[in-house]
MOPAC internal coordinates of N, CA, C and O (Angstrom, degrees):
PM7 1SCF
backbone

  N    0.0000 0     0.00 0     0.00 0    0    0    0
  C    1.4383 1     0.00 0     0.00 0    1    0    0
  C    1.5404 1   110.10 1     0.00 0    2    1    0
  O    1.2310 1   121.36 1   130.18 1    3    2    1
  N    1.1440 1   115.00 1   -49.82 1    3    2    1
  C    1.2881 1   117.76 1   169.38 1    5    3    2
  C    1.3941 1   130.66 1   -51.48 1    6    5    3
  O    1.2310 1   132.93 1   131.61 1    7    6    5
  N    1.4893 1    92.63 1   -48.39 1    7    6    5
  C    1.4981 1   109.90 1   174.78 1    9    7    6
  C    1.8742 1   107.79 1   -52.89 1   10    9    7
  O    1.2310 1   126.58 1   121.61 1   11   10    9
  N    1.0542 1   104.95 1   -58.39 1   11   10    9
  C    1.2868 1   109.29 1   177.68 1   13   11   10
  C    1.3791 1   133.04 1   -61.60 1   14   13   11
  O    1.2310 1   120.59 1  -175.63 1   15   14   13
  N    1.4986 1   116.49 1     4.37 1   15   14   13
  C    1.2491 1   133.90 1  -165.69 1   17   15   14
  C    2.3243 1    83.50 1  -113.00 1   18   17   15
  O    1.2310 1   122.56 1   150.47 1   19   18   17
  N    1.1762 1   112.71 1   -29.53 1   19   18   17
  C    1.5989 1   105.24 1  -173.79 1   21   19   18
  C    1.5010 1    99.41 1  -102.79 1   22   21   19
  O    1.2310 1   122.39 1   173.16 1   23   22   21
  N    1.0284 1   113.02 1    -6.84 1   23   22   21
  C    1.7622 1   103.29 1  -177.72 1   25   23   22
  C    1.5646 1    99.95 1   -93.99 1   26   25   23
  O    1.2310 1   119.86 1   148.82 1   27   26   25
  N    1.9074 1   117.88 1   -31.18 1   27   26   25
  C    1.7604 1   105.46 1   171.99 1   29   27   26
  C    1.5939 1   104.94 1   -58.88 1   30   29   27
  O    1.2310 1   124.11 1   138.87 1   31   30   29
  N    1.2267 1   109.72 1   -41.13 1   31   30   29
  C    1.4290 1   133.34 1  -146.65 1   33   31   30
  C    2.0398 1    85.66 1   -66.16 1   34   33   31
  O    1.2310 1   110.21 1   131.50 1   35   34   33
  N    0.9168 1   135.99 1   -48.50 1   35   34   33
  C    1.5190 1   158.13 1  -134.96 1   37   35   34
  C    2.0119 1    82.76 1  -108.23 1   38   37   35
  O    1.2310 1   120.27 1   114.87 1   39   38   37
  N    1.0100 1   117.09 1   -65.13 1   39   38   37
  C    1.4757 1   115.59 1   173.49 1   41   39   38
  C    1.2717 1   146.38 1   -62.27 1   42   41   39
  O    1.2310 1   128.44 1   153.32 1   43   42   41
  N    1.5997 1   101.35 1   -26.68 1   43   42   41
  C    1.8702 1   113.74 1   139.70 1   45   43   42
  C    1.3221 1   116.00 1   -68.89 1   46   45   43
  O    1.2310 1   115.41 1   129.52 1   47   46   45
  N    0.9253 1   126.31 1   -50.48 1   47   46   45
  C    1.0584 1   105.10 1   163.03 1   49   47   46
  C    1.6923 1   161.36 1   -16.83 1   50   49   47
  O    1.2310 1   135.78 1   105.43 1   51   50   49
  N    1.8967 1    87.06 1   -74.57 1   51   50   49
  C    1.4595 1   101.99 1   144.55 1   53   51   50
  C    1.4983 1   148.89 1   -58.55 1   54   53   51
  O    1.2310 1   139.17 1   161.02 1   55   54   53
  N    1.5470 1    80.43 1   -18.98 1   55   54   53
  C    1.8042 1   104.74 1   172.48 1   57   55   54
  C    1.2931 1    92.72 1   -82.87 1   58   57   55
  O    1.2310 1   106.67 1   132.08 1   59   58   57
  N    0.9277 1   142.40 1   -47.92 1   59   58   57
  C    1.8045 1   139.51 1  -168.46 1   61   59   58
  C    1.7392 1   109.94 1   -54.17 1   62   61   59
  O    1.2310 1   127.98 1   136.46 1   63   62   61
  N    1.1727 1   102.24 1   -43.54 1   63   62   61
  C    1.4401 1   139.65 1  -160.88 1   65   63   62
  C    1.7931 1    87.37 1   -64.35 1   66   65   63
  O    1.2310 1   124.93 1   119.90 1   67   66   65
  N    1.3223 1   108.15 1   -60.10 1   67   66   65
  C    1.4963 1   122.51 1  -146.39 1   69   67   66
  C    1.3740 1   107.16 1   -80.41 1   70   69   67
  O    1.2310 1   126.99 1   146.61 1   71   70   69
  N    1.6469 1   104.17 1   -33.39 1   71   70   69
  C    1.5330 1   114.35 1  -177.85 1   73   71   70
  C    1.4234 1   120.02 1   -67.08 1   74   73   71
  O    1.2310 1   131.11 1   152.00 1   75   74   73
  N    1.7306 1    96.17 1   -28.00 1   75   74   73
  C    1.6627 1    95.08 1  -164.15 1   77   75   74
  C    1.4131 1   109.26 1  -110.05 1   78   77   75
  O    1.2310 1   122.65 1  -163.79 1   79   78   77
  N    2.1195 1   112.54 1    16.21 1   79   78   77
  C    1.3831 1    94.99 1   160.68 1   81   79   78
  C    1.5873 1    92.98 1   127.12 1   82   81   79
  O    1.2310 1   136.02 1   129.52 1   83   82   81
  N    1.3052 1    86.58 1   -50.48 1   83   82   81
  C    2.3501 1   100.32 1  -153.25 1   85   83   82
  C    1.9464 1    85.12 1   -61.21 1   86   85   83
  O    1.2310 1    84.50 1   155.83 1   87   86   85
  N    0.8654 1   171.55 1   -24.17 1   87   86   85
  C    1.7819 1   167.82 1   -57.78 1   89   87   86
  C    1.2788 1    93.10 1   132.92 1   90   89   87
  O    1.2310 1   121.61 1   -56.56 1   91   90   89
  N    2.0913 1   114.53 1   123.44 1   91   90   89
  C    1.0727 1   114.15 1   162.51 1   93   91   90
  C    1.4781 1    98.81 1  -144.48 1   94   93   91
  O    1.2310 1   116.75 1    10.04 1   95   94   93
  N    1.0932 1   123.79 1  -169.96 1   95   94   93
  C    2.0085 1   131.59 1   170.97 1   97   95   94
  C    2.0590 1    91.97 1   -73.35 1   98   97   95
  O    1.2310 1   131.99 1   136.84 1   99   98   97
  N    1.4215 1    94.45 1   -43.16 1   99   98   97
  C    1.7813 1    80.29 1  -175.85 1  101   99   98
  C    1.6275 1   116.38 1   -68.20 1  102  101   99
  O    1.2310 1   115.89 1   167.31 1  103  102  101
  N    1.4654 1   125.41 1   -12.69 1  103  102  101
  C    0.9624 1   139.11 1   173.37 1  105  103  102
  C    1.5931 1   119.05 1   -78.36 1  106  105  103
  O    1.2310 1   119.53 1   140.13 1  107  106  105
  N    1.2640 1   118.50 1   -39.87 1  107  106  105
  C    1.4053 1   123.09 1   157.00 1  109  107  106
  C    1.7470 1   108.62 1   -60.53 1  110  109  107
  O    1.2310 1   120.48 1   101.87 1  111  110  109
  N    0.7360 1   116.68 1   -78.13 1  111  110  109
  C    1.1622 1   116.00 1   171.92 1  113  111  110
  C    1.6985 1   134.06 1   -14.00 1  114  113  111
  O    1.2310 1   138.57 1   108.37 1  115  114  113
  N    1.1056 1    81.61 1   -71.63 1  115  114  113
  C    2.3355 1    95.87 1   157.18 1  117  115  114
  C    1.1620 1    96.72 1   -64.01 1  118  117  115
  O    1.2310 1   100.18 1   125.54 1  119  118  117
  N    1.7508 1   153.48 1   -54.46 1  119  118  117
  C    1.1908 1   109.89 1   174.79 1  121  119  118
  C    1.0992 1   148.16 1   -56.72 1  122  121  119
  O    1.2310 1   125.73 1   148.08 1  123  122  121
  N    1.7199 1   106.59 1   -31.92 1  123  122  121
  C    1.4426 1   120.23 1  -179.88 1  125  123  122
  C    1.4012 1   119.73 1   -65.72 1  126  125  123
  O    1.2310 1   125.07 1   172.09 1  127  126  125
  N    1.5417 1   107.87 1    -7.91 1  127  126  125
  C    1.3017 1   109.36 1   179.87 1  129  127  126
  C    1.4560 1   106.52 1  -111.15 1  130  129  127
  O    1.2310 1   112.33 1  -168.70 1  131  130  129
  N    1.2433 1   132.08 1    11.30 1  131  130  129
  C    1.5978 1   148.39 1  -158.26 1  133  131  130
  C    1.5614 1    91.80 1   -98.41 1  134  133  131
  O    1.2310 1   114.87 1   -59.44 1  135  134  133
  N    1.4296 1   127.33 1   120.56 1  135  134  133
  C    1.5891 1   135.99 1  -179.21 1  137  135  134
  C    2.1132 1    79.66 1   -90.67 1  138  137  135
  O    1.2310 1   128.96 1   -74.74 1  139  138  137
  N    1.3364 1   100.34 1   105.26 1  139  138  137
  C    1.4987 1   104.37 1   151.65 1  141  139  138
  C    1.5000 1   137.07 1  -123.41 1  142  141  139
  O    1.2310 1   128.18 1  -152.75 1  143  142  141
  N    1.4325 1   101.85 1    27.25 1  143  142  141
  C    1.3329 1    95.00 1   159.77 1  145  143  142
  C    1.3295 1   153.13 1   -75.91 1  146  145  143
  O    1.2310 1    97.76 1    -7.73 1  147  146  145
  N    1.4633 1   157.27 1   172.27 1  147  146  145
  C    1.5757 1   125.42 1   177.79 1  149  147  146
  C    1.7870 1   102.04 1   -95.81 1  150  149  147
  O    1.2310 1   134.38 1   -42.96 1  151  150  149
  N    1.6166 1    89.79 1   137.04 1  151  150  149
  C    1.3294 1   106.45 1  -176.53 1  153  151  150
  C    1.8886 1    96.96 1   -67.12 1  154  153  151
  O    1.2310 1   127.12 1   -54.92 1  155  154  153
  N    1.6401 1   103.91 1   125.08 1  155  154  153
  C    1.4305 1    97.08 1  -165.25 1  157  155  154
  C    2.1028 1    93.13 1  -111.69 1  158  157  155
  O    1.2310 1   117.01 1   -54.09 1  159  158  157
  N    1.3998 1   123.29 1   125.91 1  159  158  157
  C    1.2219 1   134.54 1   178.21 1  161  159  158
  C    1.7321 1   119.95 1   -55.12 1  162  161  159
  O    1.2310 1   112.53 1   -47.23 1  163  162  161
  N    1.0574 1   131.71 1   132.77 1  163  162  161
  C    1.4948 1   111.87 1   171.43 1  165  163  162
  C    0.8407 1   104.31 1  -116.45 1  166  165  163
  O    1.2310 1   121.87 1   -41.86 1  167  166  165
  N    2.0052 1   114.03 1   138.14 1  167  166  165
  C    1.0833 1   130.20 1  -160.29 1  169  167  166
  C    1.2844 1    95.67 1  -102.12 1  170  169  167
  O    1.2310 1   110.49 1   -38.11 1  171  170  169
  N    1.2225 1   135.48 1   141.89 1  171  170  169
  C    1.9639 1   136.49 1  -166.07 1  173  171  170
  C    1.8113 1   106.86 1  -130.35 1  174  173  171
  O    1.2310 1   130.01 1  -163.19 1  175  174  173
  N    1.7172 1    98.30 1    16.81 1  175  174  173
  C    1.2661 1   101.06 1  -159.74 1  177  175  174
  C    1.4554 1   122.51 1   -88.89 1  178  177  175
  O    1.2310 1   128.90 1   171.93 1  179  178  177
  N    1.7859 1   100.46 1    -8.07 1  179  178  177
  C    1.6548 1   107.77 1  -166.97 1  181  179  178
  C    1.5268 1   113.11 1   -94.37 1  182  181  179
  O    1.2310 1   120.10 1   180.00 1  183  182  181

């Protein structure tokens, strides 16, 4: 229930996003190809 109250909430959004320009298919796109994870260090010290 909850969940479903942040996923409408998450989908106006994107609809907001999409209507007024800022959200496109070329914009999906550059993300899906966007490496965003955090570069994580290894510590070799223990």
């Amino acid at each position: 229930m909850l969940n479903d109250y942040y996923a409408q909430k998450a989908e106006k959004g994107m609809n907001k996003l999409w209507e007024s320009g800022q959200w496109s298919k070329e914009k999906d796109e550059e993300i899906l190809k966007t490496h965003l994870r955090t570069p994580y260090k290894i510590d070799n010290r223990h």
